[in-house]
C-alpha positions in Angstrom: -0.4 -17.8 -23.1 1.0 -19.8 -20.5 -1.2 -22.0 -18.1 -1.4 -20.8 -14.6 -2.8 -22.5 -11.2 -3.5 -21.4 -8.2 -3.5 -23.1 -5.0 -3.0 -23.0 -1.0 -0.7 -25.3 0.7 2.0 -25.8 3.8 5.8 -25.6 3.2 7.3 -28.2 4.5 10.9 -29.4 5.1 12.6 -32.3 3.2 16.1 -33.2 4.7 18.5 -36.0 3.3 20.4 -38.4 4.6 23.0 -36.4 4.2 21.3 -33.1 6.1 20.6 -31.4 3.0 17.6 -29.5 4.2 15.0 -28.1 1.9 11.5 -26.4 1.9 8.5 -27.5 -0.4 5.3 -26.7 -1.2 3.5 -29.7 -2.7 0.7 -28.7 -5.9 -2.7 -30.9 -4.9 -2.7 -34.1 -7.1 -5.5 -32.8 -9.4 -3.3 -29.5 -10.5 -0.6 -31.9 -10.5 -2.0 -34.3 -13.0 -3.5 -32.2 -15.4 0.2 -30.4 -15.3 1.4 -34.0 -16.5 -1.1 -34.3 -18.7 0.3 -30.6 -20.6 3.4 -30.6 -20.4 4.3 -33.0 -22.9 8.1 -32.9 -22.7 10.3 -32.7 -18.9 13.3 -31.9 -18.6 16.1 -33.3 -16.4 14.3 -35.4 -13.4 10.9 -34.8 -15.1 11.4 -31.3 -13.9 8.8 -28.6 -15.4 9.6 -25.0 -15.8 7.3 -22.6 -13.9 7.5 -19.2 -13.3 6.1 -18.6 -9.3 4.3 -16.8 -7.4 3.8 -16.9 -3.0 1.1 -14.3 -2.0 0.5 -12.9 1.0 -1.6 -10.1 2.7 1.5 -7.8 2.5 3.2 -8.5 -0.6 3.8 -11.4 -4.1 7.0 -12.8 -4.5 8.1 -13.7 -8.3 10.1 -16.1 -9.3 11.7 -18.5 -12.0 12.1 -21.9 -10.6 11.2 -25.7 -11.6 8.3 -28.0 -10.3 9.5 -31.7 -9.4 7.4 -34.7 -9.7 7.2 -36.9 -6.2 6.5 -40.7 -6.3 6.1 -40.6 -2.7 4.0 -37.9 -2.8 1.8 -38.2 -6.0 2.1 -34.5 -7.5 4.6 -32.1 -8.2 6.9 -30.1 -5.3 7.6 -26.4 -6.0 11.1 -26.0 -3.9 10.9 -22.6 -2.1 14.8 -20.6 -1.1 15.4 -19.3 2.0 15.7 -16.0 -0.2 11.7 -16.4 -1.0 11.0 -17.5 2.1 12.5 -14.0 3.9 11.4 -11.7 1.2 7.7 -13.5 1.4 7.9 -14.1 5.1 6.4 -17.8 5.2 8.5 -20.4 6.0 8.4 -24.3 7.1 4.9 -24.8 8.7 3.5 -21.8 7.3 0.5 -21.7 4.7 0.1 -19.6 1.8 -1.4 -19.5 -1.2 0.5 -19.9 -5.1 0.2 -19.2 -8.3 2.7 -21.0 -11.1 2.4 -20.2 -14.7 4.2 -23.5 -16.7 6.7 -22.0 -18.8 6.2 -24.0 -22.3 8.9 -22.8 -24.3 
């Protein structure tokens, strides 16, 4: 079975230098450390499959996606699409709550 955690966090926007814009959600640093601590092998970037979940009163949005690990930051980021986004209806500045399950095969 694969490991799932839940959490609550903002989305926030990341934009480049070169105005690629994207939307985050950021794990807490305790969910991302044991994550670390898991997940033995990363792929490309230290990138760790998850499959997603964003919840809301209405509605759960699925998803296949990847978790990214932020220096700046100190935990993982879970990048949220604009597709997600409209079918969850949260977007930058909005709080919701997550569940990933890390993918292990």
């Amino acid at each position: 079975m694969d490991p799932t955690f839940s959490f609550r966090t903002e989305l926030w926007l990341w934009q480049s230098e070169t105005a690629t814009a994207w939307v985050f959600a950021n794990l807490p640093e305790d969910e991302s450390d044991e994550i670390a601590d898991i997940v033995p092998e990363r792929r490309g970037f230290g990138s760790v499959k998850v499959r997603a979940r964003i919840m809301t009163e209405e509605k759960t949005v699925e998803w296949t996606t990847s978790l990214f690990p932020s220096t700046q930051y100190g935990c993982y980021m879970l990048p949220i699409k604009a597709a997600i986004r409209k079918k969850s209806g949260r977007d930058t500045g909005d709080t919701a709550d997550f569940e990933v399950d890390i993918l292990m095969d």
